[in-house]
C-alpha positions as CSV (number, residue, x, y, z in Angstrom):
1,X,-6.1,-6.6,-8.0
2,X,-7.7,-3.2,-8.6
3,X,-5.8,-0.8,-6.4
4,X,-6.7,2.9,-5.8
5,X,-5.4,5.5,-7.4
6,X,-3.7,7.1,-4.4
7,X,-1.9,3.8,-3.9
8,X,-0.7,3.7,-7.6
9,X,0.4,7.2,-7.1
10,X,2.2,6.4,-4.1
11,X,4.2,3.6,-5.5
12,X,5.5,5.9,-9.1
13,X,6.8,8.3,-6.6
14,X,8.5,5.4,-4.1
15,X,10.1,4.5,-8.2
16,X,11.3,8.0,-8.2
17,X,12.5,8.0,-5.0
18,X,14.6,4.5,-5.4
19,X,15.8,5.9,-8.9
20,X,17.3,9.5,-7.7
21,X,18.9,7.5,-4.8
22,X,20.6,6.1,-7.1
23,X,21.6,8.8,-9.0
24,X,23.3,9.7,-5.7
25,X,20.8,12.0,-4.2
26,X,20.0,12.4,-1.1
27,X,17.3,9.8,1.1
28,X,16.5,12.8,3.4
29,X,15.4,15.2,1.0
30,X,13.7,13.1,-1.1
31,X,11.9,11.9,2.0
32,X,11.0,15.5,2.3
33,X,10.7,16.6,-1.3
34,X,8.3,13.3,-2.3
35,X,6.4,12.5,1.1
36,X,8.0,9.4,3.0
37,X,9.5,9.0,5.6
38,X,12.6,5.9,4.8
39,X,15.0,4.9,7.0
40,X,18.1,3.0,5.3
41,X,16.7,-0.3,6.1
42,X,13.4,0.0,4.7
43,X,15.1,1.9,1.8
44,X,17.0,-1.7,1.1
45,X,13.7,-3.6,1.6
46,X,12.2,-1.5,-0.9
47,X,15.2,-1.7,-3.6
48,X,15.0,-5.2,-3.1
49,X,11.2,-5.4,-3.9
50,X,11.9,-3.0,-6.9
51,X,14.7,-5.1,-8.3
52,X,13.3,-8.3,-7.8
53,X,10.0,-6.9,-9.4
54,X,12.2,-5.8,-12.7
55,X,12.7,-2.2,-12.1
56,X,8.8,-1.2,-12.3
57,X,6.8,1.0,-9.9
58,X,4.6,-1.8,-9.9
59,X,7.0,-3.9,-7.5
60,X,6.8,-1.4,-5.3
61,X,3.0,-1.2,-5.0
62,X,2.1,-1.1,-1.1
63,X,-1.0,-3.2,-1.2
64,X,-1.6,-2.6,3.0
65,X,-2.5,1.1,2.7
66,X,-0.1,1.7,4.9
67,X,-2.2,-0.9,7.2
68,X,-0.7,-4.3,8.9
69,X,-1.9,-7.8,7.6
70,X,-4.7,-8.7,9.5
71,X,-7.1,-9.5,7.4
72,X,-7.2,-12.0,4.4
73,X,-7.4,-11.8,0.8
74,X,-11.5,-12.3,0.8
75,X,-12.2,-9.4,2.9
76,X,-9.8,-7.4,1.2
77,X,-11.3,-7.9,-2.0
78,X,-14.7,-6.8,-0.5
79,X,-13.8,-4.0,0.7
80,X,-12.0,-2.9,-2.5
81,X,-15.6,-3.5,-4.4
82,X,-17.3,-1.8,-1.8
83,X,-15.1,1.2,-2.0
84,X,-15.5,1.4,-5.7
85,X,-19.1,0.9,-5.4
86,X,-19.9,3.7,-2.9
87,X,-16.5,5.7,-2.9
88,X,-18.5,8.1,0.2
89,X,-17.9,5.1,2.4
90,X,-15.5,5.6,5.1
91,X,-13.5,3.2,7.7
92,X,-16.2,3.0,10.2
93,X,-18.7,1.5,8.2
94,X,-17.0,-0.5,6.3
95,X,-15.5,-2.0,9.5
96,X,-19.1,-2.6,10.3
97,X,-20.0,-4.1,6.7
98,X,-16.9,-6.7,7.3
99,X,-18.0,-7.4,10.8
100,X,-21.0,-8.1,10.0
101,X,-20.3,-10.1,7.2
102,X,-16.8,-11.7,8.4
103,X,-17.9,-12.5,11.7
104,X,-15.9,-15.2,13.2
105,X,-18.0,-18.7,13.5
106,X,-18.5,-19.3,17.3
107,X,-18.4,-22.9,18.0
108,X,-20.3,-24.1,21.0
C-alpha cells in the first residue's frame, strides 16, 4: 500500500520513540520531545507490533491516520488514489466522492 509521507514520517519517529525507551529514557518526554501522546499500555501495544514486525519502523506504520476502521480496504484504496491524484482535495469532498460512489445498495 502507498502510504503518505506524513504517515511514514510518523511511524520512523514512533521507532525512535520505542528505541530511546529502551535505552531507558523517559515515555513522557519523548511524548513531548517527538509529538505523541503514549500511555504505558499503548506503549506495549506498539512494542509488540514493532517486535513482532522485526524491529522496523515499518511495523509500526499507523495505516488509520489516526482514524477508526470503518471503512474497507476498497474505499481505502480510492481514496489513497484520489489523494495522490488531486493532493488539493480535502475531507469533505472526498467524503462526498465515496458517498457517492460507495453508496450502500438499498434493497426494497
Amino acid at each position: 500500500m502507498d502510504y503518505p509521507e506524513a504517515v511514514l514520517e510518523k511511524a520512523r519517529r514512533l521507532e525512535q520513540l520505542l528505541l530511546r525507551v529502551a535505552a531507558g529514557e523517559p515515555l513522557a518526554e519523548l511524548n513531548e520531545e517527538l509529538g505523541f501522546e503514549l500511555d504505558e499500555e499503548e506503549l506495549a501495544r506498539q512494542q509488540a507490533k514493532y517486535e513482532e514486525g522485526g524491529h522496523t519502523w515499518e511495523a509500526v506504520i499507523d495505516g488509520r491516520h489516526g482514524h477508526a476502521h470503518k471503512i474497507h480496504s476498497g474505499i481505502r484504496e480510492y481514496l489513497y488514489a484520489r489523494k495522490k491524484e488531486d493532493d488539493s482535495l480535502r475531507a469533505p469532498q472526498l467524503a462526498s466522492e465515496v458517498e457517492k460512489k460507495f453508496q450502500p445498495v438499498q434493497l426494497t
